[in-house]
C-alpha positions as CSV (number, residue, x, y, z in Angstrom):
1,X,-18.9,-21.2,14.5
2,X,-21.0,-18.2,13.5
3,X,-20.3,-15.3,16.0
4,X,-22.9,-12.2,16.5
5,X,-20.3,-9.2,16.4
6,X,-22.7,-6.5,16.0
7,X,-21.8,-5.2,19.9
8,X,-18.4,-5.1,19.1
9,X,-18.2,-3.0,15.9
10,X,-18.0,0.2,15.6
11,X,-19.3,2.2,12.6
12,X,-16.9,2.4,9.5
13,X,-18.6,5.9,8.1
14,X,-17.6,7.7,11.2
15,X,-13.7,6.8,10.0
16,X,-14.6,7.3,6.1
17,X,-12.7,6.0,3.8
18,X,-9.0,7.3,4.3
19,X,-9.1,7.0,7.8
20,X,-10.4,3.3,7.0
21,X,-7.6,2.6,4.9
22,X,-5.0,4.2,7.4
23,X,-6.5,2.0,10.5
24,X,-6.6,-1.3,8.1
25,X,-3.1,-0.9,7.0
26,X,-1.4,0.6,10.0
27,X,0.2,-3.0,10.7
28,X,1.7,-3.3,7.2
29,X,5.5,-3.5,6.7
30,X,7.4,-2.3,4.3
31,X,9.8,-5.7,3.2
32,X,11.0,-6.0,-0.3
33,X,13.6,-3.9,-1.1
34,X,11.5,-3.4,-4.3
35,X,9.1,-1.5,-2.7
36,X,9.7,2.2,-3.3
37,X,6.4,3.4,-2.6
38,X,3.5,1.2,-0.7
39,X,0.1,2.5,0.3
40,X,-0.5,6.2,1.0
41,X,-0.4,7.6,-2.3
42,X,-2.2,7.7,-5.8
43,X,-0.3,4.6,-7.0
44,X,2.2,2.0,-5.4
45,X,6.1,2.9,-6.7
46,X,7.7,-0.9,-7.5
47,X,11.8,-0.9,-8.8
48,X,11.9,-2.5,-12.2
49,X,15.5,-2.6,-13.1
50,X,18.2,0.3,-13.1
51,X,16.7,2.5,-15.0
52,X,12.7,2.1,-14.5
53,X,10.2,1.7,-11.9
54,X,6.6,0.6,-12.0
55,X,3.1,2.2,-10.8
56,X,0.6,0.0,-9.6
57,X,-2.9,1.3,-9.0
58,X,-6.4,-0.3,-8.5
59,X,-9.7,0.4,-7.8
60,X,-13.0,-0.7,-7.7
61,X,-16.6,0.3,-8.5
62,X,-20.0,-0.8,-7.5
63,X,-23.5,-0.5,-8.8
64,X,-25.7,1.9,-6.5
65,X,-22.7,2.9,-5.1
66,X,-20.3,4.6,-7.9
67,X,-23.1,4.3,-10.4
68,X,-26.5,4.6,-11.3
69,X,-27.5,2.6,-14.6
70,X,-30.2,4.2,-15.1
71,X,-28.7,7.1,-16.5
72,X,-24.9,6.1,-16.8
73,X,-24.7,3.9,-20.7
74,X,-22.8,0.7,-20.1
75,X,-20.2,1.6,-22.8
76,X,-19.3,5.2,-20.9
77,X,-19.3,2.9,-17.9
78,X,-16.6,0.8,-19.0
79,X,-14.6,4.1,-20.6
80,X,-14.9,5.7,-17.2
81,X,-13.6,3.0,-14.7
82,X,-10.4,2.8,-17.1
83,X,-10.1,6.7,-17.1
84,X,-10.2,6.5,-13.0
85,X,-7.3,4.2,-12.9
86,X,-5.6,5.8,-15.9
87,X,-6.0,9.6,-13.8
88,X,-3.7,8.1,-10.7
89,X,-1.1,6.9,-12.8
90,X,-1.0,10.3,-14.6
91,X,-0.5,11.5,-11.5
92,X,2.7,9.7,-10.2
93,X,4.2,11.4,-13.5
94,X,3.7,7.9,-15.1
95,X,2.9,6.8,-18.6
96,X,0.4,4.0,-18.5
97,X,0.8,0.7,-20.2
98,X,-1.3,-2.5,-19.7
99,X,-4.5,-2.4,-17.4
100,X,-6.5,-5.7,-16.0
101,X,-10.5,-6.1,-16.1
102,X,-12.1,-7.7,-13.5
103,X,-16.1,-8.1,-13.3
104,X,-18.4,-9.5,-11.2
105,X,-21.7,-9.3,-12.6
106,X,-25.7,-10.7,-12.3
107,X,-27.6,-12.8,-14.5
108,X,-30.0,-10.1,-15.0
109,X,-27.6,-8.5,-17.8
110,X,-27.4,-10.3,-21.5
111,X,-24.5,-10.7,-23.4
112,X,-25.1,-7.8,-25.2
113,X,-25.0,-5.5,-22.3
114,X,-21.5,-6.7,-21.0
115,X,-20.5,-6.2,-24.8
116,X,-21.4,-2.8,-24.4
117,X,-19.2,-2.6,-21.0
118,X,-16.3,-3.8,-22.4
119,X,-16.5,-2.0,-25.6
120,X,-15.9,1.6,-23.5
121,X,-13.1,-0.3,-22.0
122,X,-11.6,-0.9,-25.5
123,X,-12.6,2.4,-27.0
124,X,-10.3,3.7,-23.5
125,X,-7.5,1.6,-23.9
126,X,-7.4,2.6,-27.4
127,X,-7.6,6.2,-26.8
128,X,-4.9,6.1,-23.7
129,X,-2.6,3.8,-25.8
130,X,-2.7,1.0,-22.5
131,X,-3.0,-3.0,-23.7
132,X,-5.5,-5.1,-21.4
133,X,-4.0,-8.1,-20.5
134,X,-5.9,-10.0,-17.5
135,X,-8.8,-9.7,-15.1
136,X,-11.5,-12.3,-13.9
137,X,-15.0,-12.9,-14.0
138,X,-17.5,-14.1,-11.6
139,X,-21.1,-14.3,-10.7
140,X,-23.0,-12.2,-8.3
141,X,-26.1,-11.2,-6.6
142,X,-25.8,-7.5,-6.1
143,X,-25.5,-6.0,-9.4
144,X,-22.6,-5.1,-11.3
145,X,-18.8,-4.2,-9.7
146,X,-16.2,-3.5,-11.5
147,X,-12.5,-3.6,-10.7
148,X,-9.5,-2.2,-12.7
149,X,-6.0,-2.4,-12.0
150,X,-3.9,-0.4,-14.5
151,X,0.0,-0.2,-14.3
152,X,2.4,1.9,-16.0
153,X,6.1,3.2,-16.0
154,X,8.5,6.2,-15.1
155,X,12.1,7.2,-15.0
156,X,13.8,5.8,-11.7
157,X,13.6,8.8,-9.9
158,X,11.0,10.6,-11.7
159,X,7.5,9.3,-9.7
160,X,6.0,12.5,-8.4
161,X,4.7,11.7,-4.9
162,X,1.8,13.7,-2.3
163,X,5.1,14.2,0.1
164,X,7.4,16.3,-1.9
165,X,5.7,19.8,-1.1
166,X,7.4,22.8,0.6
167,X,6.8,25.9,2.4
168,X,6.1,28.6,0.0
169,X,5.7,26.2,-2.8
170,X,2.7,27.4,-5.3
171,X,-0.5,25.3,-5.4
172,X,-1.6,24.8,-9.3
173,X,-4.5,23.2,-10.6
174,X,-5.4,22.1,-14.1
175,X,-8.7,22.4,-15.8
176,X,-11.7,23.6,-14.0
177,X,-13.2,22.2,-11.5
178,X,-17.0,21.1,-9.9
179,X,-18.5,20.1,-13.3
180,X,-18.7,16.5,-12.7
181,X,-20.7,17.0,-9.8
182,X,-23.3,19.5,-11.1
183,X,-23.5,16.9,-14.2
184,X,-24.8,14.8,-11.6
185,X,-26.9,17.1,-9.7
186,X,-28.7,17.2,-13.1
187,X,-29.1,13.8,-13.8
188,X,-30.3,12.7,-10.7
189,X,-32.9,15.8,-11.3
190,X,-34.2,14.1,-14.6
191,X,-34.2,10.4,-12.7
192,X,-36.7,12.1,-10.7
193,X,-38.9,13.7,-12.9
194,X,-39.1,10.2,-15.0
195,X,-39.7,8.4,-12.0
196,X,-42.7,10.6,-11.7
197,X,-43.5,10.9,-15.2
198,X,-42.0,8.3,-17.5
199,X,-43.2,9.8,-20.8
200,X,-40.7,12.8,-20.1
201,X,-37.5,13.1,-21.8
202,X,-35.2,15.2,-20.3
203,X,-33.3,18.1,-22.4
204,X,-29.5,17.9,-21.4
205,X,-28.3,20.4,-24.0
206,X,-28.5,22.9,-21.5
207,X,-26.3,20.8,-19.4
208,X,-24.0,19.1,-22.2
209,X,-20.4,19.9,-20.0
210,X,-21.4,19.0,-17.5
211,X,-22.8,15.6,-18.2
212,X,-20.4,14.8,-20.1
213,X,-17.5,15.7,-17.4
214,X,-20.1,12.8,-15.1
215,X,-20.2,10.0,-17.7
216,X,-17.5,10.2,-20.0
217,X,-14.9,12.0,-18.2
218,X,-10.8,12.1,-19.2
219,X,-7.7,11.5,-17.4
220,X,-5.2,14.5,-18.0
221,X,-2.5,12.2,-19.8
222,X,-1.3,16.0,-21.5
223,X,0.1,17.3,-17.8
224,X,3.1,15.4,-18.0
225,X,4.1,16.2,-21.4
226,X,3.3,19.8,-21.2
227,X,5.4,20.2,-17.6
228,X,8.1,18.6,-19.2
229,X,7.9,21.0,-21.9
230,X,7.5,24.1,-19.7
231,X,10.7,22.5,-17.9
232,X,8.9,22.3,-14.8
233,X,8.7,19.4,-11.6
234,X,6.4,19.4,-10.0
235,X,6.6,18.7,-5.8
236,X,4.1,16.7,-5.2
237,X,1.0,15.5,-7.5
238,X,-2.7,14.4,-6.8
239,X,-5.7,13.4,-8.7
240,X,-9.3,15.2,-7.8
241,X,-10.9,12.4,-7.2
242,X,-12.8,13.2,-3.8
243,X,-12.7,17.1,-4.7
244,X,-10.7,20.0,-3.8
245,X,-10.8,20.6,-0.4
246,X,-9.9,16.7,0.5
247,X,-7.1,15.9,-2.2
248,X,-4.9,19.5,-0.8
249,X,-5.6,18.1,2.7
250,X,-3.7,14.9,1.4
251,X,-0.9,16.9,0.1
252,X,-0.8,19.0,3.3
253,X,-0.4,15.8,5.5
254,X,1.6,13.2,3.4
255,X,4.3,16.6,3.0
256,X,3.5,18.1,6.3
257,X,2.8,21.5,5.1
258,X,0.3,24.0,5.6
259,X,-2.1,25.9,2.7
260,X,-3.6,29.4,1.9
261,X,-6.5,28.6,-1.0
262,X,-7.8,31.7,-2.3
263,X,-11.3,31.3,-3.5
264,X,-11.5,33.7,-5.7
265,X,-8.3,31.9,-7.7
266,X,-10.8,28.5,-8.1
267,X,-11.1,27.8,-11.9
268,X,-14.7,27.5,-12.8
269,X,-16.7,26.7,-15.9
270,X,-19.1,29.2,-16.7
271,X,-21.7,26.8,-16.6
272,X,-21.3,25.4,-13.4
273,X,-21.6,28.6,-12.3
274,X,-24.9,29.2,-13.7
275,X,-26.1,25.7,-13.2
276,X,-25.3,26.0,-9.5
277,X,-27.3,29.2,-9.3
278,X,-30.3,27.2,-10.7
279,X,-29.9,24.6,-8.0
280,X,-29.3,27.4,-5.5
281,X,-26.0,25.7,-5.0
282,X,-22.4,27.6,-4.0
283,X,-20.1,27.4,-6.8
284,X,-17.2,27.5,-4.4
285,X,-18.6,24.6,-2.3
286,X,-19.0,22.5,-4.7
287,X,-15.9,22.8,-6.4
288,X,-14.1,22.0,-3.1
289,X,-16.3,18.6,-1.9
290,X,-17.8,17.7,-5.5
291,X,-15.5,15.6,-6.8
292,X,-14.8,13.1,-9.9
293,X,-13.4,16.0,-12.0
294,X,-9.7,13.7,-12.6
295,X,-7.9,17.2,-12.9
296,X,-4.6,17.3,-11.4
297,X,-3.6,19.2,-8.3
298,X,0.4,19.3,-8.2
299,X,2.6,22.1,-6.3
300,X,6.0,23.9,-7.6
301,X,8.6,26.0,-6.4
302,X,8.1,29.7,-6.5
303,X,11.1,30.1,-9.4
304,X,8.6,28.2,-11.4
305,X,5.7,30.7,-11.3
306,X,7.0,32.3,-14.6
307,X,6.7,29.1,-16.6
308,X,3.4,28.4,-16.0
309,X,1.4,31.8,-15.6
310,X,-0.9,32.6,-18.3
311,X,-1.0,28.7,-19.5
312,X,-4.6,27.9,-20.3
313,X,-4.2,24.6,-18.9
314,X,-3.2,25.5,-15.5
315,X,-4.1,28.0,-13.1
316,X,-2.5,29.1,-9.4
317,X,-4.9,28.8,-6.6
318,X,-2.4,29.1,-3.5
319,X,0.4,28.3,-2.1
320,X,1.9,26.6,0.6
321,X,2.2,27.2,4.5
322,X,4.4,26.2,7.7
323,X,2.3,23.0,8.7
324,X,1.5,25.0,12.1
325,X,-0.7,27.1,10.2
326,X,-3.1,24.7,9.3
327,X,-4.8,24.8,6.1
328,X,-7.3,27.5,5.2
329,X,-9.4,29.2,2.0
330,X,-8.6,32.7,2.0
331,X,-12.6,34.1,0.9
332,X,-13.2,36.6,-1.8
333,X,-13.8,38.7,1.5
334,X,-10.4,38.7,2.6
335,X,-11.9,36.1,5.8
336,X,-9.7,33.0,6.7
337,X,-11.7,29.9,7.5
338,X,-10.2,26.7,8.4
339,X,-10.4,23.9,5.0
340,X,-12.0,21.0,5.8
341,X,-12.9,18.0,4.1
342,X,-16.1,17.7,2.8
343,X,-15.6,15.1,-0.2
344,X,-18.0,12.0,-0.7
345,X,-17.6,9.7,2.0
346,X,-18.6,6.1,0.0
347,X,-18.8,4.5,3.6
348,X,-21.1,7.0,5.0
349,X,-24.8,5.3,6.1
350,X,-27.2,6.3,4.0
351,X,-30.0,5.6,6.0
């Protein structure tokens, strides 16, 4: 009845977690007709009726693996895994509705701290205009996990997927980008320094963007609305979840395109910039493998280039290649180096 199979695995780090998904669900069919979109992208595309379609999206977090509650509040907690969610449906050119909580959590937390939990998921779905309307709750003896499903809406027709990219299209970012890692870079720092000294409290003035951009980050629920007001379509559409470098390797794959980055292009805050120098950190390496910074990465034609130059929001870091090209960041040198993907690997062994 019990089997040892540890001679006949093979280690799940050395796939990471894409290539996981893509071996576990190379078997799946596609066989409702309802089924516009299935697994590959930020969110699963379902037919509603003639005139709508549904986004689908879920994911899940785990203590000591997403998160570290001893610097990350219980109430930002609960606001960020909704954001997470809320970020791919954003980027299916969606408008989120409902979302469901589901928790599995240890008898070491009170009441009172689950209260806190759910009151960042409240204070989200308030902010993001989404109702919650299911989930589950069951024991366990890990820590906390927390899983999120969050569904919304778009035009039949209107989902922007990874695979719409073309040659020559431009490659535009919003926001900026490697302040979520830095943030924390920082607060693993001050972990330290407690663990050490526990009568020290840390000053995180110095730091306030980029903590903030770690615990309490946003979805960019604007993009939409402002493309649709610069008249623009994007595509093909991504969240930065996993950081630069990884999410434009997605695009280059699920479109089969190549890509020209150009570093020097990169949006970054100045205080990344002068945080990584403390750390003795490259700016530009981090803001391609950091991750967790929820911006949107989306490509356009080349007659769009005009509409969007100069917009605060959203800034041109390349453009798109023949797929035989391969994909590359063009260096503030002028030297082409093959982009590869760097991002967090949750599977990798730690040991």
């Amino acid at each position: 009845m019990f089997e040892n199979r540890e001679n006949e695995t093979s280690g799940i780090e050395n796939l990471g977690e894409f290539g996981l998904i893509d071996h576990l669900t190379k078997n799946f069919t596609i066989n409702q007709k309802s089924t516009v979109k299935g697994i590959g992208d930020d969110a699963a595309v379902i037919a509603c009726d003639s005139k709508m379609e549904l986004v689908i999206t879920t994911d899940l977090l785990l203590e000591n693996v997403h998160f570290d509650l001893s610097y990350m509040p219980l109430k930002h907690l609960g606001y960020k895994a909704v954001v997470v969610n809320l970020s791919d449906v954003y980027a299916m050119n969606a408008e989120p509705t409902q979302i469901t909580v589901s928790i599995a959590v240890s008898n070491r937390f009170p009441v009172e701290a689950l209260e806190e939990l759910y009151a960042g998921i409240t204070a989200a779905s308030k902010f993001y205009n989404v109702d919650v309307v299911g989930g589950d709750t069951t024991s366990s003896t890990t820590g906390l996990l927390i899983s999120i499903t969050a569904i919304g809406t778009v035009k039949k027709g209107e989902a922007i997927l990874r695979s719409g990219a073309g040659v020559n299209d431009l490659l535009v970012v919003t926001g900026d980008l490697g302040a979520a890692y830095m943030g924390l870079q920082v607060l693993e720092r001050e972990k330290q320094v407690f663990l050490v000294n526990p009568n020290s409290q840390p000053d995180l003035e110095p730091y306030s963007y980029l903590v903030e951009r770690q615990l309490k980050p946003e979805a960019r629920k604007d993009i939409p609305a402002l493309l649709k007001e610069l008249g623009v379509k994007p595509t093909s559409m991504i969240d930065i979840s996993d950081g630069l470098s990884s999410e434009i390797i997605h695009l280059c794959k699920n479109s089969e395109v190549g890509c020209n980055l150009y570093e020097d292009k990169i949006p970054l805050d100045p205080q990344v910039i002068t945080v990584c120098e403390e750390f003795n950190i490259d700016s530009t390496t981090i803001a391609l493998n950091g991750g967790e910074d929820y911006e949107l990465l989306f490509t356009i034609k080349t007659e769009d280039f005009e509409k969007v130059k100069g917009n605060p929001h959203l800034t041109i870091i390349g453009h798109m290649t023949e797929e035989k090209e391969g994909t590359h960041l063009i260096t503030r040198a002028n030297t082409k180096i093959p982009l590869i993907a760097r991002g967090w690997n949750p599977l990798e062994n730690k040991d």
